[in-house]
C-alpha positions, 0 to 999 in steps of 0.5 A, a space after each residue: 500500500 503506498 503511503 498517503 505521500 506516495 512515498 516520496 515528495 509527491 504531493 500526490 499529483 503524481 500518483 493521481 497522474 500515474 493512475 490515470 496514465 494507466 487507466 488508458 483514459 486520454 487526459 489533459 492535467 492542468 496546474 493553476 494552483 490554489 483557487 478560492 471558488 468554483 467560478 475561479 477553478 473553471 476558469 483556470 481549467 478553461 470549463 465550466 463551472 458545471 463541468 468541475 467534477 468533485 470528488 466526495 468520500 463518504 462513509 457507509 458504515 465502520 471501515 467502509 467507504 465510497 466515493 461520489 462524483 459531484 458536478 460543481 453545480 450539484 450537491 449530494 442529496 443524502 435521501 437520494 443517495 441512501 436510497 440508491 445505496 439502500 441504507 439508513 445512513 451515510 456521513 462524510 468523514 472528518 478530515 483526517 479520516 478522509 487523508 487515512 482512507 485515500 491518501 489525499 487531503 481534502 479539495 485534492 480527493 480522486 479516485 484514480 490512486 487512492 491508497 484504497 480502491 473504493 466503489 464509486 457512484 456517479 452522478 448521472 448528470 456528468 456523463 456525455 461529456 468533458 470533465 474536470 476532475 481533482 488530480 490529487 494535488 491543490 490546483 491540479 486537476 485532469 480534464 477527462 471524457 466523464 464517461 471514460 472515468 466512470 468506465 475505468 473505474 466501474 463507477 455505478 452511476 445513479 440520480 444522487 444530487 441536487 442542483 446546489 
């Protein structure tokens, strides 16, 4: 298991970067450093704001965990997605469970070189198109076709948010 660095100085951008590489997914990985908003990442991505995808690590139970691809003008609707995963109840972990259980910190989360291989639920309104996903670094992000990453990943894609 590779340590939440990636076992070196990585910020863990390239372990992001090499998980995708070998997924086979055609990307493009932008750097443009910290933002303060949605708006101000889309546009250093060159996307819109609703093509930013979020990338969530909720908690199904004790040890047990999933990630949530969110568009950016979306948010989880927890009814919804309790539903689709038929249980009572989710929560999202605090912060330093979140690093524990992928190897990211917060705002920097993907499912593409986690420490932990964990299901993945899609939002089904970020398929048919181009996509802007977290790259395990702040400020690093990989542009992507949405339905490639939910492919590759096996991603369970469903009805699980609101607009925001």
């Amino acid at each position: 298991m590779t340590t939440p660095s990636g076992g070196s100085n990585d910020d863990g951008s390239e372990r992001a970067a090499a998980a995708l590489t070998a997924s086979g997914i055609p990307h493009e990985v932008t750097r443009h450093g910290r933002v303060r908003s949605l708006e101000e990442a889309a546009a250093a991505r060159g996307v819109a704001p609703r093509d930013i995808v979020k990338t969530l690590v909720v908690r199904r139970g004790e040890g047990d965990f999933l990630f949530v691809l969110v568009p950016g003008d979306r948010e989880i609707s927890w009814p919804k997605l309790r539903a689709h995963l038929g249980v009572n109840r989710v929560s999202m972990p605090d912060a330093d469970t979140a690093l524990d259980v992928t190897g990211y910190e917060r705002g920097t989360i993907t499912p593409f070189g986690s420490t932990t291989t964990w299901p993945v639920v899609a939002d089904a309104t970020m398929t048919g198109r181009r996509v802007s996903i977290g790259a395990g670094a702040h400020g690093v992000a990989a542009t992507v076709e949405a339905d490639a990453v939910v492919t590759a990943l096996g991603a369970d894609v469903a009805d699980v948010t609101d607009p925001a």
